[in-house]
Backbone bond lengths (Angstrom), bond angles and torsions (degrees), N, CA, C in turn:
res aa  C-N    CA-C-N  psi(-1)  N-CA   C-N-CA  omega(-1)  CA-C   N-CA-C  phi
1 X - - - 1.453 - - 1.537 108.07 -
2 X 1.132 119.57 124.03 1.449 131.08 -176.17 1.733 120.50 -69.54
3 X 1.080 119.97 140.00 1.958 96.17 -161.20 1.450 95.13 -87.87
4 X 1.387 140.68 -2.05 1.265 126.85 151.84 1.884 119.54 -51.46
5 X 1.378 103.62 -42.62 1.360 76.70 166.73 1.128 138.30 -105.16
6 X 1.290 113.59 7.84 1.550 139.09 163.30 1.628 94.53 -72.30
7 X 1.231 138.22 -21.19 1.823 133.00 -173.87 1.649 77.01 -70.17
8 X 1.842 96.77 -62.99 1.887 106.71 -149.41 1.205 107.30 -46.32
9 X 1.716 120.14 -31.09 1.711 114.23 -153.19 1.661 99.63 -89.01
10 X 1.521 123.86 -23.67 1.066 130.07 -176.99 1.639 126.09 -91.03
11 X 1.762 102.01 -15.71 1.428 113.63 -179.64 1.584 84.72 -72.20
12 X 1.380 128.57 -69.86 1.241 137.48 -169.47 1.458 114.01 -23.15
13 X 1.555 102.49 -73.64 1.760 97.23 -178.44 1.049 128.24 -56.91
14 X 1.445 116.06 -27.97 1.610 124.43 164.82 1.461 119.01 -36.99
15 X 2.159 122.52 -40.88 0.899 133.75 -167.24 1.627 96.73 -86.54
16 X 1.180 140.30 -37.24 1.656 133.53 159.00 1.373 125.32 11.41
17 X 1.291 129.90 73.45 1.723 107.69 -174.68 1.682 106.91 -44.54
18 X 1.303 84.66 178.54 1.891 99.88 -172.33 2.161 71.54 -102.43
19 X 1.093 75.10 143.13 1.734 117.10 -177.42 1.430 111.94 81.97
20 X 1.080 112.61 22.27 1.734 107.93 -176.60 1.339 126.28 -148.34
21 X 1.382 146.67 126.16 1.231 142.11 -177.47 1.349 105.29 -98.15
22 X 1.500 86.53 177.44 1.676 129.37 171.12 1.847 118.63 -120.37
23 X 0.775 114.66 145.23 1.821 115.87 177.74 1.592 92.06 -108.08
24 X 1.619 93.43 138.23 1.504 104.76 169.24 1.764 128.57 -35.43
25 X 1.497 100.83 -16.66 1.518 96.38 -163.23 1.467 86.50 -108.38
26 X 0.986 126.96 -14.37 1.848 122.37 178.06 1.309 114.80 -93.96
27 X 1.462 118.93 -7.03 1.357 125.77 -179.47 1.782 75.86 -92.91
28 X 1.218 126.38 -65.26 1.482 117.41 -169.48 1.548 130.15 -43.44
29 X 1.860 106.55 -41.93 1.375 97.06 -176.64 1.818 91.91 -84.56
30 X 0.880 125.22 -29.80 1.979 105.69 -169.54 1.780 84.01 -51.34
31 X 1.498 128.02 -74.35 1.434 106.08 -155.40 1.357 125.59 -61.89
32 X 1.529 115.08 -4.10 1.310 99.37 165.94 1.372 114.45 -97.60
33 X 1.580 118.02 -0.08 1.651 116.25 163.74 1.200 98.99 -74.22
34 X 1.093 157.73 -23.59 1.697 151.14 -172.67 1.270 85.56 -109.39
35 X 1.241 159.24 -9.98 1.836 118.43 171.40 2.441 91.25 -81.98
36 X 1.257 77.23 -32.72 2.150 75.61 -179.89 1.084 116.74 -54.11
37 X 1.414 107.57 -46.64 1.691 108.58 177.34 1.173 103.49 -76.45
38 X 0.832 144.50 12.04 1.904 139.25 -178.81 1.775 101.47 -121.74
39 X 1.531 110.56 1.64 1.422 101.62 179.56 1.659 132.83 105.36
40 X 1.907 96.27 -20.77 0.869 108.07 -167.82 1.826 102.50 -82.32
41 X 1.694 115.87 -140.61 1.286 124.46 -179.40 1.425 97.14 -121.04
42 X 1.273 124.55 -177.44 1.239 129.82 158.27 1.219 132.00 -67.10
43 X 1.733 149.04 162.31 1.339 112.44 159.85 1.578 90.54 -168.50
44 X 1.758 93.28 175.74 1.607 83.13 -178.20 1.684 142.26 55.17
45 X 1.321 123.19 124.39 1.511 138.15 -152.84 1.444 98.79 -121.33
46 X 1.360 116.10 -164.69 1.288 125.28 147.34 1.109 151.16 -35.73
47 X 1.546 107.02 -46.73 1.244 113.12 -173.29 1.617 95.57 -99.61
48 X 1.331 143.67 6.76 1.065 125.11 -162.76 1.868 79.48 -107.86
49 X 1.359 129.15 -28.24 1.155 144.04 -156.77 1.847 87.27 -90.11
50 X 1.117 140.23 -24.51 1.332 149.85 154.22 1.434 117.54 -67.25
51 X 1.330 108.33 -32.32 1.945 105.56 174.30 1.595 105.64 -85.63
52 X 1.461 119.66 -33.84 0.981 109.76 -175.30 1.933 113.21 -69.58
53 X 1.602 111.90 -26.61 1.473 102.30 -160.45 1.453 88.33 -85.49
54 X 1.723 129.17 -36.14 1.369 122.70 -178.88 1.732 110.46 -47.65
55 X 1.546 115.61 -59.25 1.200 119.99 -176.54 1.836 120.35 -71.02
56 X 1.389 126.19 -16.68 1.100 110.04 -165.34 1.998 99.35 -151.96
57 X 1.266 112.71 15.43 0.952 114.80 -162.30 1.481 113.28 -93.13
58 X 1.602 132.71 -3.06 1.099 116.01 -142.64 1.599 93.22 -91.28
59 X 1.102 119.86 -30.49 1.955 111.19 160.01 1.458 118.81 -15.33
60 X 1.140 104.11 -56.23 1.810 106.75 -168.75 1.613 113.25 -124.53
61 X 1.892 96.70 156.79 1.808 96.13 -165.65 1.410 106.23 -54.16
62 X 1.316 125.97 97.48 1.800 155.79 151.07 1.741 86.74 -19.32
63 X 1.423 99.96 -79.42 1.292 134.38 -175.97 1.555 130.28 -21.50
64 X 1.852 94.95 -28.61 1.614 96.53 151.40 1.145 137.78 -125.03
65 X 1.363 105.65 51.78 1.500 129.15 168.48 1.751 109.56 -116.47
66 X 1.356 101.70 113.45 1.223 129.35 -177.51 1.476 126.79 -85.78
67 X 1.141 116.47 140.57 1.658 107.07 156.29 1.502 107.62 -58.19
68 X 1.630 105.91 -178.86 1.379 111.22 149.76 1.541 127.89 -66.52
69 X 0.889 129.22 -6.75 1.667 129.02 -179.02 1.422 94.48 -111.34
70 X 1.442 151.05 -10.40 1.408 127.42 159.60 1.441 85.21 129.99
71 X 1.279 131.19 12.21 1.968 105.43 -148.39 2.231 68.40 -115.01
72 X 2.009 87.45 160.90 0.802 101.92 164.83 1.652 115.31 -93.41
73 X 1.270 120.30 -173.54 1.493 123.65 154.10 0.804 137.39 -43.49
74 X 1.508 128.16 81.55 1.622 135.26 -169.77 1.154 118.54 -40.63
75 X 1.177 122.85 1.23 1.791 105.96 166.45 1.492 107.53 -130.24
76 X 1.599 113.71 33.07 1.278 131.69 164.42 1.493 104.71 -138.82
77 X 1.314 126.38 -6.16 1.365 117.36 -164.93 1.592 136.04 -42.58
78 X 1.869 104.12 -19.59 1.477 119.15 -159.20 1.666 84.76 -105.61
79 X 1.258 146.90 -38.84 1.139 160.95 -163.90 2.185 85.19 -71.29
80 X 1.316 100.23 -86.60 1.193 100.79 -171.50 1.678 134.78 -55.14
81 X 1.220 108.48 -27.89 2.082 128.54 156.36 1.715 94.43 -50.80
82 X 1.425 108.94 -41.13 1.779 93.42 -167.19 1.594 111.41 -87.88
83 X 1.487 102.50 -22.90 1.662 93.36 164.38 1.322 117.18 -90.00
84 X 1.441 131.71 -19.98 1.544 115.93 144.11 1.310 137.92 -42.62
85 X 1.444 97.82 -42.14 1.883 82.26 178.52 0.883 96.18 -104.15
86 X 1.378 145.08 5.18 1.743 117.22 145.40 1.242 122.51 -48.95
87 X 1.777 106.10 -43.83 1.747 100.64 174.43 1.454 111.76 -66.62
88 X 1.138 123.18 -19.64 1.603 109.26 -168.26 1.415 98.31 105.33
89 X 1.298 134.70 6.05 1.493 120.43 -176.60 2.017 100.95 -61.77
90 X 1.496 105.14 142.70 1.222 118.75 157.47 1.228 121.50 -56.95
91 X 1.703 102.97 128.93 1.664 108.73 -174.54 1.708 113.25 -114.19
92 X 1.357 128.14 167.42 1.175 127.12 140.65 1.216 128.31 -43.82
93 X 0.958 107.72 140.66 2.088 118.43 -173.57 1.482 101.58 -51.53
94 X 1.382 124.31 -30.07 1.732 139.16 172.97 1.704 113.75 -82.63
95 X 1.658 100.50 0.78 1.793 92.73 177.58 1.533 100.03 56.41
96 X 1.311 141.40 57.32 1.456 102.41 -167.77 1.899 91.47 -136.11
97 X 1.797 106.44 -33.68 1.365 119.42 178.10 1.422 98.64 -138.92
98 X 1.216 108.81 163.34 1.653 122.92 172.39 1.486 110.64 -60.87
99 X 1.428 110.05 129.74 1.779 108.68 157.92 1.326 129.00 -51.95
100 X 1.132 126.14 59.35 1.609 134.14 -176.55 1.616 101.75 0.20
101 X 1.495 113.67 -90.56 1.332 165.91 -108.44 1.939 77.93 -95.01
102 X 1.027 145.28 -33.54 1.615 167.30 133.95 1.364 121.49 -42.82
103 X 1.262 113.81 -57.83 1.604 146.30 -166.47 1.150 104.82 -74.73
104 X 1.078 118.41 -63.95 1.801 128.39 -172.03 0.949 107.62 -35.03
105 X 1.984 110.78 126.08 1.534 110.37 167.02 1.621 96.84 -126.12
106 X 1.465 118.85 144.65 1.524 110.48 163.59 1.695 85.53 -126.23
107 X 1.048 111.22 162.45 1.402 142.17 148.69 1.404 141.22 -6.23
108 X 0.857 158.90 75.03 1.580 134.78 -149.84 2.072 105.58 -70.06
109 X 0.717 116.04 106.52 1.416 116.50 169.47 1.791 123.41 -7.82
């Protein structure tokens, strides 16, 4: 993995308001919509957007980057639920994952 896009995937979450996430695959396609508009190619998915926050992420809130079903990182999950609802992020009626559909933040262009 090239640390240009390990900069891109980590500048990004940094920009995250506090109460709101991103899902691994929406943190993935915004940076490969900005390497296109910058000239470059596309690159990188989810899970590559998952190696980068496991390996280099602990700088910035980790914590609101989501799966697709709302859940955090199962081997942070109790760590990261408690800095969500500290921010106020929207939950399931079960407290159990984030309210996506509420939650969702992308970018302003």
């Amino acid at each position: 993995m090239d640390d240009d896009y390990v900069e891109a995937v980590l500048d990004l979450v940094a920009t995250i308001p506090s109460g709101r996430v991103m899902t691994y695959g929406t943190v993935a396609e915004v940076v490969s919509e900005q390497a296109v508009r910058e000239g470059g190619r596309p690159r990188g998915g989810p899970r590559q957007v998952g190696q980068v926050m496991s390996r280099a992420g602990s700088g910035v809130p980790w914590w609101r980057v989501v799966n697709a079903q709302g859940a955090p990182p199962a081997r942070h999950r109790v760590r990261a639920m408690e800095q969500l609802v500290a921010e106020g992020t929207p939950r399931t009626a079960d407290g159990s994952r984030v309210a996506l559909r509420r939650a969702i933040w992308f970018p302003a262009d």
